[in-house]
C-alpha positions as a LaTeX table, in Angstrom:
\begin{tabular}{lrrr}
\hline
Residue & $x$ (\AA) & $y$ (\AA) & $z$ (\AA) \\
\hline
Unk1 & 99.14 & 152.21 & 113.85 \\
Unk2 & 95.15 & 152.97 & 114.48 \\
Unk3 & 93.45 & 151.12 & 111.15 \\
Unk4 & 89.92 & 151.34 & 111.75 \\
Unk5 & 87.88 & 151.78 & 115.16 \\
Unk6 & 84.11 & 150.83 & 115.91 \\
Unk7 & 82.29 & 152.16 & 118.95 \\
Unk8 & 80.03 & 154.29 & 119.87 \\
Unk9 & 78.99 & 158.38 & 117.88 \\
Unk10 & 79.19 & 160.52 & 120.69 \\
Unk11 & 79.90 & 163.99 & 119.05 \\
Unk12 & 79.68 & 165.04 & 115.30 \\
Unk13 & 80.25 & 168.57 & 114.47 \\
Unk14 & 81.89 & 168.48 & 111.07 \\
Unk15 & 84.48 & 167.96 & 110.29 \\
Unk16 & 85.31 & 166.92 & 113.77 \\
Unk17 & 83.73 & 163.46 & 115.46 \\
Unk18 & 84.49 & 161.79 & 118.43 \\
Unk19 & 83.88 & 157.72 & 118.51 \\
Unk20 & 83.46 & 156.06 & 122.51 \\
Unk21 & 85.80 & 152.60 & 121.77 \\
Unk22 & 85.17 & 150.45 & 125.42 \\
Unk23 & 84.87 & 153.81 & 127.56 \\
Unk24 & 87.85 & 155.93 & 125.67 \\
Unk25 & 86.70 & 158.90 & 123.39 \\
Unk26 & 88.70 & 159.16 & 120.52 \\
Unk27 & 88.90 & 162.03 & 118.35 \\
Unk28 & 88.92 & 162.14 & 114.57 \\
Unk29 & 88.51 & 164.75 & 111.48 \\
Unk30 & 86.49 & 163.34 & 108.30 \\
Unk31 & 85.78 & 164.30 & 105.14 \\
Unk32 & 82.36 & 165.76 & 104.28 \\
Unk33 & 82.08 & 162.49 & 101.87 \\
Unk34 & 82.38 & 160.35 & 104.81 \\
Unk35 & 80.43 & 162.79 & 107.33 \\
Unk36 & 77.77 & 162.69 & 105.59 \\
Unk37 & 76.98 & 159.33 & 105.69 \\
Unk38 & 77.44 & 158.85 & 109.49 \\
Unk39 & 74.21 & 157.69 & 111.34 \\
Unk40 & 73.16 & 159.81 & 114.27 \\
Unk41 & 74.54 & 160.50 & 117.69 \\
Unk42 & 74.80 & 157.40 & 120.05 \\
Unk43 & 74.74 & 155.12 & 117.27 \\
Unk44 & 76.98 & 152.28 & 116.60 \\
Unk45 & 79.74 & 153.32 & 113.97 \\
Unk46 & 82.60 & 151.91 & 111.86 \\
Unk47 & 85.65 & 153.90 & 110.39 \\
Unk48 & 88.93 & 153.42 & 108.75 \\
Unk49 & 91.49 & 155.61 & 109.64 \\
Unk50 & 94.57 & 157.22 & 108.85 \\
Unk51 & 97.05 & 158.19 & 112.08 \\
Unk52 & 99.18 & 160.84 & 111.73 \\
Unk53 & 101.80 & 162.40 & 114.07 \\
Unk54 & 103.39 & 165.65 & 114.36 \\
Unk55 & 105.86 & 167.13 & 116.38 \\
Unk56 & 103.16 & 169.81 & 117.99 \\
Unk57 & 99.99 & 167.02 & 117.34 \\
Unk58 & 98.47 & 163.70 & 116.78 \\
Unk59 & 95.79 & 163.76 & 114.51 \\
Unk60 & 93.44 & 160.84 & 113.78 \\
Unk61 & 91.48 & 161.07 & 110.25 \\
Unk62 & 88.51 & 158.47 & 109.74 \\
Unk63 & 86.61 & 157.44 & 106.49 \\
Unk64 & 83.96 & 155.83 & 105.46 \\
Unk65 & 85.65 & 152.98 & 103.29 \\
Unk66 & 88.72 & 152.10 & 102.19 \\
Unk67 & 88.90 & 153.56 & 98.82 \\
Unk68 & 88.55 & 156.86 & 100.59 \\
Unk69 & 91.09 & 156.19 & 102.78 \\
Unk70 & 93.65 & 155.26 & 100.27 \\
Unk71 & 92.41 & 158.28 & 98.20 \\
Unk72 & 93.52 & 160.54 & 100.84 \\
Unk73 & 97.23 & 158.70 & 101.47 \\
Unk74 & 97.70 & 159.28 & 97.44 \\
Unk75 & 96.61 & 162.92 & 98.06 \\
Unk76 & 99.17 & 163.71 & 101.14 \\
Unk77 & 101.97 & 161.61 & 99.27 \\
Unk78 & 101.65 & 164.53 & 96.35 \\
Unk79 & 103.91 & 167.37 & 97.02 \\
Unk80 & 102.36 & 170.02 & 98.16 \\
Unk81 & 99.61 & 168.35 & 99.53 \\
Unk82 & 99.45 & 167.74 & 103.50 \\
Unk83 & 96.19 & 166.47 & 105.65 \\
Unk84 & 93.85 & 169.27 & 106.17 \\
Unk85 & 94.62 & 170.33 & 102.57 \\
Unk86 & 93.44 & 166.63 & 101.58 \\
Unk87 & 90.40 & 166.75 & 103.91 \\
Unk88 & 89.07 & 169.49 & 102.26 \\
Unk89 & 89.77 & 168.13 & 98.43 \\
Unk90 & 87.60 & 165.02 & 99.96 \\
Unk91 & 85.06 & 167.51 & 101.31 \\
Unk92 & 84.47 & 169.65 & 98.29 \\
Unk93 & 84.32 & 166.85 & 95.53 \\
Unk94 & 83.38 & 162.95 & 95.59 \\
Unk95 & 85.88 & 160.78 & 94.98 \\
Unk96 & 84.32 & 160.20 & 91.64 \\
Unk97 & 84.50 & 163.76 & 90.81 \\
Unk98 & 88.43 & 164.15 & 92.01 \\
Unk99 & 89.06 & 161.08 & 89.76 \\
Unk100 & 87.13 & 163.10 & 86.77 \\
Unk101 & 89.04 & 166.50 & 87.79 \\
Unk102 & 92.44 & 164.43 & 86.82 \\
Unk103 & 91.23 & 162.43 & 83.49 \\
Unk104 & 90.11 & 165.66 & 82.14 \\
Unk105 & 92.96 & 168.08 & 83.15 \\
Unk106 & 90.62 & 170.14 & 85.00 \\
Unk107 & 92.21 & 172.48 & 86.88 \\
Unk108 & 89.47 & 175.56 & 86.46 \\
Unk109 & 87.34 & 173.08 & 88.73 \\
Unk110 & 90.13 & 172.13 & 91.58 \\
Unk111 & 92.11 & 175.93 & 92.05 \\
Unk112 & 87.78 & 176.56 & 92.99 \\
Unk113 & 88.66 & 174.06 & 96.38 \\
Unk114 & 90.49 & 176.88 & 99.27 \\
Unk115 & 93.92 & 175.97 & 99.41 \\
Unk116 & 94.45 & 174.52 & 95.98 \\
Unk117 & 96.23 & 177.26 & 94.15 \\
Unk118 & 97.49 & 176.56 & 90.27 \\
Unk119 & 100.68 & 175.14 & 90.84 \\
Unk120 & 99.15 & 172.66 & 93.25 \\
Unk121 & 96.20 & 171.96 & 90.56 \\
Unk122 & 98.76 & 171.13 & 87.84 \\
Unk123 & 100.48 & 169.12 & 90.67 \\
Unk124 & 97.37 & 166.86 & 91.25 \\
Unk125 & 96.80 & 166.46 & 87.48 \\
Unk126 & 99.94 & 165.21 & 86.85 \\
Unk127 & 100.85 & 163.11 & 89.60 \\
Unk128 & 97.62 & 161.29 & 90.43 \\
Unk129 & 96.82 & 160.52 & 87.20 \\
Unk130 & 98.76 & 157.29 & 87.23 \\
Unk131 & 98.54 & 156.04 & 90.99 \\
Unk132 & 94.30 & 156.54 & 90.43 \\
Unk133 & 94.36 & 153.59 & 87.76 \\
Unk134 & 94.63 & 151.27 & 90.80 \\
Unk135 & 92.33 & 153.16 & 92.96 \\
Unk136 & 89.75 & 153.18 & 90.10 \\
Unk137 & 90.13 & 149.38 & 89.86 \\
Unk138 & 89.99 & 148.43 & 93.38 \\
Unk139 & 86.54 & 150.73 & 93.45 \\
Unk140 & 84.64 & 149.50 & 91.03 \\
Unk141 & 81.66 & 147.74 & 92.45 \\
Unk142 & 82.00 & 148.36 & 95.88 \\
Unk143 & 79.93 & 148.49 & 98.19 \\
Unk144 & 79.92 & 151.73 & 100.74 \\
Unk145 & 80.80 & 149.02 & 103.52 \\
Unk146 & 79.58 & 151.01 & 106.69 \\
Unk147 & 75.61 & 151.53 & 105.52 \\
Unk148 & 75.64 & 147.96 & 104.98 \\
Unk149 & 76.72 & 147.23 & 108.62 \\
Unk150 & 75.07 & 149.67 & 110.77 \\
Unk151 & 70.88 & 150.54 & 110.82 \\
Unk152 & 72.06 & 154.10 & 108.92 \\
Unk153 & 69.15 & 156.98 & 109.70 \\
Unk154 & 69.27 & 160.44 & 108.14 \\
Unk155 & 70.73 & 162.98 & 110.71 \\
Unk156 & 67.70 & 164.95 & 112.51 \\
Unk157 & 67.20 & 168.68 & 111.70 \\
Unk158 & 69.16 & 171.20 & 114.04 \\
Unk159 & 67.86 & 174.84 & 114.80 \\
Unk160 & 71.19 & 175.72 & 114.51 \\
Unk161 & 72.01 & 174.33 & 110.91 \\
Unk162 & 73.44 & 177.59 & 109.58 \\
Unk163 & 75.84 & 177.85 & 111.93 \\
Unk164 & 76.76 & 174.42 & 112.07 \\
Unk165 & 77.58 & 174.77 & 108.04 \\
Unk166 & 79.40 & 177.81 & 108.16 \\
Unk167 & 81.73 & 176.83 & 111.07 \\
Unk168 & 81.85 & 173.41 & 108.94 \\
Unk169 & 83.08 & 175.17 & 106.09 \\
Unk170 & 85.33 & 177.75 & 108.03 \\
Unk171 & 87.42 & 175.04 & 109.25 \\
Unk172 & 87.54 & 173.39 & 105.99 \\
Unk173 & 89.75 & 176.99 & 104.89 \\
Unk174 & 86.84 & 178.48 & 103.13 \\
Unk175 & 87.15 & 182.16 & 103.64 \\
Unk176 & 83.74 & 183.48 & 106.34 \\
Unk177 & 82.34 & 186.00 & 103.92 \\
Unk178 & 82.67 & 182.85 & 101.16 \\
Unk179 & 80.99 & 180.86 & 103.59 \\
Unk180 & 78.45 & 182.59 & 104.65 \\
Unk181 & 77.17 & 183.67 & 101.28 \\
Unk182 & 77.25 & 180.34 & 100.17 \\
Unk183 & 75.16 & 178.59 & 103.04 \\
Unk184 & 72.65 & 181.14 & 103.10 \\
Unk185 & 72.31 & 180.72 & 99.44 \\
Unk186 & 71.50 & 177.61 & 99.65 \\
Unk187 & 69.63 & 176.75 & 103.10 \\
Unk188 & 66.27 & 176.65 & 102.52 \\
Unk189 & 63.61 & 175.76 & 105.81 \\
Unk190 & 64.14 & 172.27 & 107.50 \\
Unk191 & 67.54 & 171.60 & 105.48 \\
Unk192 & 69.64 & 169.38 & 108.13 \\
Unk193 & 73.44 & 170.77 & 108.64 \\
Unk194 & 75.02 & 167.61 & 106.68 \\
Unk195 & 72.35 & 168.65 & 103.50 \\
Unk196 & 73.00 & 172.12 & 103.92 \\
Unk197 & 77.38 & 171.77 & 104.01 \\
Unk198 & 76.68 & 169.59 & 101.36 \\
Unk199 & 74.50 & 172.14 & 98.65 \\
Unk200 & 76.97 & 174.70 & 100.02 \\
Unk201 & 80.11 & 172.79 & 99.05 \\
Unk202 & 78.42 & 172.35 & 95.49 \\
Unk203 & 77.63 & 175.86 & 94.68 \\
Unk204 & 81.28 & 176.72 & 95.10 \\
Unk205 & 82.16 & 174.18 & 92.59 \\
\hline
\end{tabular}
């Protein structure tokens, strides 16, 4: 089992990353949460993951912290629920905002996430409710443990930061005519990619 891996940022294009450990290039899929707080290419960087294997793949999924990390195992252990569907619950709402969703039975606000129909809403209400308690307790007061390790710096403005947020989205299962309404919406002139993903992701919401 691959817990957590520090090295080297050698390519970000969200949601996809790949992190240089001692020479070897491993890839990983994170959350928007957790994407946008990585520092910039060829910087030094700190995950925790979550190693999954299929019979057609091996996927590696890396977060931020911990809590995140155990919010996403509590996601993919809910029927219904698998991986990618969890990555993009994690990449349209905070975990604070999930955690909210479920205390206040609101489903109006998850069926919004691609993916998440009303069945699985109701699903998420119901189940989580009682295995977040925990979650909730072991969060309080932490610390997000990576910008405390590593010299964090804002990711640089890309030409291409359109594109970059709709492909972002488009892989997150957001439909491309959703997608592309919704970035150019909200890009306004020198937005970064990680901003602009991120205003797009809240307009849908």
């Amino acid at each position: 089992m691959i817990g957590r891996l520090s090295g080297i940022l050698v390519e970000k294009q969200a949601p996809e990353i790949m992190i240089d450990v001692n020479g070897v290039g491993y890839e990983l899929q994170v959350p928007m949460t957790s994407f946008y707080d990585l520092p910039d290419l060829n910087q030094q960087v700190m995950l925790f993951t979550h190693f999954v294997v299929r019979e057609d793949a091996q996927l590696l999924y890396g977060f931020i912290t911990k809590q995140e990390r155990a919010l996403f195992r509590l996601l993919i252990k809910t029927n219904g629920v698998g991986p990618k569907l969890a990555l993009t619950i994690l990449s349209g709402m905070t975990a604070s905002e999930f955690v909210t969703c479920v205390e206040r039975d609101d489903i109006v606000t998850l069926i919004k996430l691609p993916g998440v129909g009303k069945k699985t809403a109701e699903r998420l209400v119901i189940e989580m409710r009682d295995k977040l308690k925990s979650l909730l307790e072991a969060s309080v007061g932490s610390e997000r443990e990576f910008m405390l390790q590593s010299h964090y710096k804002p990711a640089p403005v890309v030409e291409s930061a359109e594109e970059d947020a709709i492909s972002a989205l488009l892989s997150l299962g957001y439909k491309p005519a959703q997608a592309s309404k919704a970035v150019s919406a909200a890009y306004t002139d020198g937005m970064s990619s990680e901003t602009l993903i991120k205003a797009a992701l809240k307009s849908m919401l």
